[in-house]
N, C-alpha and C positions, 0 to 999 in steps of 0.2 A: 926294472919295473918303474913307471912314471908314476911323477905324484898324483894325477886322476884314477890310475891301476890302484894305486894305493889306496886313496879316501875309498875306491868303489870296494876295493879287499877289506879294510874297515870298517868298512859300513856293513856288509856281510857278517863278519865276526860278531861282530854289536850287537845285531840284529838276531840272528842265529842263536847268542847266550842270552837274550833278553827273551827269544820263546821258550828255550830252555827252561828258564826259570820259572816261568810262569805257572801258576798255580791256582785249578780251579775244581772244580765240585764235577760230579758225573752231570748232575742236571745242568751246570753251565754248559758241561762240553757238548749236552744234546742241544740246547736251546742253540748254542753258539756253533753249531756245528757247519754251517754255510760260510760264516765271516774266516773259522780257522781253515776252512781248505782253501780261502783264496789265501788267507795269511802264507800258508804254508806253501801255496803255487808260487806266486811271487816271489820269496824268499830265495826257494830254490832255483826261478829263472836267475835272479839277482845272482847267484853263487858261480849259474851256468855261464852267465853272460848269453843271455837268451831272450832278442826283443821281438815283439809283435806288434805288426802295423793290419791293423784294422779299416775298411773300409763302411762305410757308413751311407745310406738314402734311399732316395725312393724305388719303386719298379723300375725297370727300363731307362736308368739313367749311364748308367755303363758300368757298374759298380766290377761285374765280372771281366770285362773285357779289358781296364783299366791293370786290374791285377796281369790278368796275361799279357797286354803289352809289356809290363813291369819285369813279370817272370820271362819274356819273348821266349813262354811256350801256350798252347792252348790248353790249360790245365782247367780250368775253370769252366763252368758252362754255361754256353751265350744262347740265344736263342730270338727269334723277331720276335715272339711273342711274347714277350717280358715274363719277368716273376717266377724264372727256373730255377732260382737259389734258394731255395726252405730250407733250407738248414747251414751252419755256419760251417764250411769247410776252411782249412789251413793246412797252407805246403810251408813249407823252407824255401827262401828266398836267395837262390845265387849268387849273391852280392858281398864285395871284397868290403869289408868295414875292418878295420884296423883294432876299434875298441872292441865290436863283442863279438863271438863265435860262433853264434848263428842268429838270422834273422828270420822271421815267419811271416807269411804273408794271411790275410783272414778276409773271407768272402764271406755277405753277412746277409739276411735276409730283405726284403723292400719294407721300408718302414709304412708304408701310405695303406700296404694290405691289410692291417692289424689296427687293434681298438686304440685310444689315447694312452688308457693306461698300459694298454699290451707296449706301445711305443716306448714309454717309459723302462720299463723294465726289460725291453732288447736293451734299449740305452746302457742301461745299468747294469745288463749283463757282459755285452760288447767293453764296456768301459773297464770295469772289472779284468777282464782277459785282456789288455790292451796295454800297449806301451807308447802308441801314436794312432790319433785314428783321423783318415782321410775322409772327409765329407762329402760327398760326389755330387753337383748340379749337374744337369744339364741346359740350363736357363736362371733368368733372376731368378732370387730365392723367394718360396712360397714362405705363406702362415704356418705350416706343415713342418718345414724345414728345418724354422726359426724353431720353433719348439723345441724339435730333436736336437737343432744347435746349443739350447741355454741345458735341455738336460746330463748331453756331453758335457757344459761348463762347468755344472755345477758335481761333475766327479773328478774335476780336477787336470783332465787326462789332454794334454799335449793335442792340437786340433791345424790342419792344413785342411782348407777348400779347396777341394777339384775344380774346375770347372771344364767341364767336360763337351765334345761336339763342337769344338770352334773353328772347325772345318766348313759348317754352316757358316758362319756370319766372313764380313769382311773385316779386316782388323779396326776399322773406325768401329763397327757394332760390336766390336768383342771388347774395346774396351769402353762401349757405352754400359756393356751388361756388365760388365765388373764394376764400374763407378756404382750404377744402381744397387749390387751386393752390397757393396762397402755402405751405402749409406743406409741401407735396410736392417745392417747387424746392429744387435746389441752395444750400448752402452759398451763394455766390457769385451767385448767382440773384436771390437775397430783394429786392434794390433795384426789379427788372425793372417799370416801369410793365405795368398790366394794365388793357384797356380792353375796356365792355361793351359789341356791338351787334347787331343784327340784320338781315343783309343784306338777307334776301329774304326777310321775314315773309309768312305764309298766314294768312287767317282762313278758320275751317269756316262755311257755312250749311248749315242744315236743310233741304230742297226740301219743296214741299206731297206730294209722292208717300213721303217718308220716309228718302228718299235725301241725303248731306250730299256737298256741294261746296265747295271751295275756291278763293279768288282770292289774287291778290299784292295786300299791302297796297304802300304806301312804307316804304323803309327807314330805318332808325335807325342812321345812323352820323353823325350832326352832333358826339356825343363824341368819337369817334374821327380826325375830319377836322380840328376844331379844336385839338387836340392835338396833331396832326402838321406842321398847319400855322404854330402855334406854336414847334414845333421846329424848324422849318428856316425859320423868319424868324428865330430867334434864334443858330439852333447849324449851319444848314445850310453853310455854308462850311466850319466847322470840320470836320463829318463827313468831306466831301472832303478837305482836308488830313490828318486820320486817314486814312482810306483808303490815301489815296497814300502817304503817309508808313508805314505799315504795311506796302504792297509793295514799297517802293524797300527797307525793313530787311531783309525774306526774300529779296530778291536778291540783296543784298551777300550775306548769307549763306550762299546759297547758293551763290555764287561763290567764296568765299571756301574753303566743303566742299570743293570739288570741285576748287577750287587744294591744297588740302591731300589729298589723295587721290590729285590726280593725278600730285604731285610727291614724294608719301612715297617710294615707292621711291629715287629721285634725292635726296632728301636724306640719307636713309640710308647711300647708297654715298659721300657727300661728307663726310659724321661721320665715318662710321670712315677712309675717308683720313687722315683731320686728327686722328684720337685716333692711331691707328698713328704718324703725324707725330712728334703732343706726345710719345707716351710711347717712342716711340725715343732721340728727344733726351734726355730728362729720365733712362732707364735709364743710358745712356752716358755723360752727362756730367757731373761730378763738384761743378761749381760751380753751388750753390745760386742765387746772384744770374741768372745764364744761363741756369738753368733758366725761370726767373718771367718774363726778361725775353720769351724764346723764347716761352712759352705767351702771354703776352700777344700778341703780335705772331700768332701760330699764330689763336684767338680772334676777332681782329677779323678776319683773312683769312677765315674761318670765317662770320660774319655776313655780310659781303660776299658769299662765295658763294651763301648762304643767299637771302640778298634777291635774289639774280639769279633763284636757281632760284623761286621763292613769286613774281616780277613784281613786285619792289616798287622804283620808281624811284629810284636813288641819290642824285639830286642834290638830291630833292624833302623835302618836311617829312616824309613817311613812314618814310624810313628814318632820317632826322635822330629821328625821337621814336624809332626803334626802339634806334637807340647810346645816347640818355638812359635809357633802360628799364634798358639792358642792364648801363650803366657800374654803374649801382645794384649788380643782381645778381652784377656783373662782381666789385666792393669784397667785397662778401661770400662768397663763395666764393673769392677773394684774399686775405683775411684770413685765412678757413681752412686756405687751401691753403698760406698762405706757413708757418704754425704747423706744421702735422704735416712737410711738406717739410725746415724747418730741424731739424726734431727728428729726423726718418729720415734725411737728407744729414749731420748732424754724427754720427749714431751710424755710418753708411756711412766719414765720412771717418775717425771715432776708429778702426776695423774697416781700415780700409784702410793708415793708419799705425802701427798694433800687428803687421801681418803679418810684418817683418823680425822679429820678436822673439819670435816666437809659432810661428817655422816654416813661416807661411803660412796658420795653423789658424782665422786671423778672417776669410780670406778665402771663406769658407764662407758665414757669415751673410750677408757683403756682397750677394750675389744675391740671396736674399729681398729686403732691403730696395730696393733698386733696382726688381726687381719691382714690390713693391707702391706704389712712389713712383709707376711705369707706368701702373698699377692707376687710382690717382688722376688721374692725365693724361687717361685713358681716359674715369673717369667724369664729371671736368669737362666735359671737348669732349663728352661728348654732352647733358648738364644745357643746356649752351648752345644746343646745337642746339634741345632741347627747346623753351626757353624763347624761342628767338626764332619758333617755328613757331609758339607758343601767343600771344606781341605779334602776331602777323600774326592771329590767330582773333580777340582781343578787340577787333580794329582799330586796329590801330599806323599802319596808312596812314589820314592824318586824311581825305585822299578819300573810301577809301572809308565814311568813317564819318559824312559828312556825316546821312544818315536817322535816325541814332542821335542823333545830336546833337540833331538839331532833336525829335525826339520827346521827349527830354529837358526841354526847353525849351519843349514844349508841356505837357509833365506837371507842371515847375516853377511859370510865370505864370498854365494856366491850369482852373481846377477841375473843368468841365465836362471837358475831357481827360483828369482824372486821373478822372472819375467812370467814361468812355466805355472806357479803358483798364487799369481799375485789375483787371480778371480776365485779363485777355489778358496785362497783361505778367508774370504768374504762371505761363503755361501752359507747357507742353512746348514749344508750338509756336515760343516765341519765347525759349525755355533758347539756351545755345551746346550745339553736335553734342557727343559723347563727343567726346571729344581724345583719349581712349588711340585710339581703333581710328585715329586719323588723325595721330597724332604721329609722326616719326622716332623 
């Protein structure tokens, strides 16, 4: 076994006992039930060694004809009048790849027939199911294109441009139309391998009556085959473990959303118990040290409830990193808190032993301060509250942070990762949620 046999056999394993593990409510499993079957697609291709190259664009740009020269059979169906592909079909791809044991090929529908947002969501469904997907021109790239371009980007998924019909031009205008590609992409875009072919080349003849007719020559994609199959002899395991490794991140995530969403309410009614709590105590009671020692004690009772309600195992390393997190933040707003408290409690206690002498007249001020001592109890216990919602969003449970990990560590040892990855982990799509709308 090679050592990329390996890391992809470990990564499998890894992967395999981290959904194992996992553990969530019936209502999660409904709400969540689209994110776990691609989890669980993926996984299994990863296990199979089972990649999928997707084609991607508009009507009529040769998207089907492209794959049949690929496959050099006529599987797919071509037709003059564009737009015979409504639905996404996939054969298995004949091809000797060394790393994985089967490849697929995926004929997808024309992007330009469908709404923006419908484009979006093939995108996202295409990408989803995809291990590599081929972008097909037939011409510079349109406004249309680009679109669908940055939506493929932004799921992360491994992207080659076709450029297709360069049978048409002469080779001066074929690479005038790839300069113009190249400077029309995205920012983020520019690196994109761009390959030239021509699926289903026509030559014209003159007939003796003056009439011209056309036949199919052979096609021209030996560049485009040899390049691909260079990829996935060299990189094609890797893509899988990206893949998977990319779905198991948006799962946690998205479990993780939807634990915070669904427990916001419920932890907001356990904050303010617990600030009510601290800052009863702390108005009432006159000795500083008592106070600190109470809010201390009040605080961890507070995480503890916290982790119950967010699902995060007590006994386990999740909450154990969530108390190391917290002791931090804990010292510091301690620190703070002990300085304004001893400076409000001794002006309280100086106000409270001046009253026999003064009439009773400093017992006035006394309430304010007490007050705003409250005040401070209040905004503590909810800082806390915050901050332990927000360790539970960045992955305070090492569980469930295992896919973060490892994609870390794939972007650290290895380059082609960080090349495969280096626009995606910039996108929206893989930011953390807003946290205000999901914070107690």
């Amino acid at each position: 076994m090679t050592e990329l046999e390996s890391k992809s056999s470990q990564c499998y394993q890894l992967l395999s006992r981290w959904r194992e593990r996992l553990i969530f409510s019936n209502r999660e499993h409904t709400l969540l039930k689209g994110h776990l079957i691609n989890l669980n697609r993926n996984i299994k291709q990863l296990g199979e060694k089972r990649l999928r190259i997707s084609v991607y664009g508009r009507v009529g740009v040769g998207k089907s004809s492209l794959l049949n020269a690929l496959a050099e059979e006529q599987i797919f169906i071509t037709d003059v009048a564009h737009g015979c592909t409504r639905h996404i079909k996939t054969i298995e791809w004949k091809a000797n790849v060394n790393q994985l044991h089967a490849v697929e090929l995926s004929d997808t529908p024309g992007i330009d027939e469908i709404s923006p947002a419908g484009r979006d969501r093939l995108a996202t469904r295409i990408a989803l199911h995809s291990d590599l997907i081929l972008l097909v021109l037939d011409n510079d790239i349109n406004n249309v294109e680009i679109d669908a371009l940055k939506s493929l980007l932004a799921s992360g998924k491994p992207i080659i441009i076709v450029l297709n019909r360069c049978d048409q031009w002469t080779l001066e205008e074929q690479n005038t139309v790839i300069r113009s590609i190249q400077n029309r992409l995205p920012k983020e875009a520019k690196q994109i391998h761009i390959e030239a072919v021509s699926a289903a080349p026509r030559e014209v003849h003159l007939l003796a009556n003056g009439k011209a007719r056309s036949h199919r020559c052979p096609s021209k994609v030996d560049g485009l085959r040899k390049h691909l199959l260079r990829l996935l002899n060299e990189q094609g395991e890797l893509l899988l473990e990206l893949n998977a490794l990319r779905q198991a991140d948006l799962f946690q995530k998205a479990l993780k959303h939807l634990r915070l969403k669904q427990h916001k309410a419920a932890a907001q009614g356990l904050i303010g118990r617990f600030a009510v709590i601290k800052a009863s105590g702390v108005a009432v009671n006159p000795i500083i040290i008592l106070d600190l020692a109470a809010g201390i004690v009040c605080d961890t009772a507070l995480v503890i409830q916290l982790c119950n309600v967010y699902g995060i195992e007590m006994g386990g390393p999740g909450a154990r990193h969530i108390f190391t997190k917290l002791s931090v933040y804990g010292l510091l707003l301690g620190s703070v808190q002990l300085v304004i408290q001893l400076a409000l409690g001794s002006l309280r206690q100086i106000l409270l032993i001046g009253a026999p002498f003064t009439g009773g007249l400093t017992l006035a001020p006394a309430a304010p301060v007490a007050i705003f001592q409250a005040a401070i109890a209040v905004q503590t216990t909810q800082l806390i509250g915050r901050i332990t919602a927000i360790q539970l969003m960045k992955g305070s449970n090492r569980q469930m942070a295992v896919p973060k990990t490892m994609l870390k560590h794939l972007l650290a040892s290895n380059p082609a990762a960080k090349h495969w990855l280096g626009y995606w982990s910039n996108t929206s799509i893989n930011k953390q949620h807003d946290l205000k709308t999901l914070l107690p």
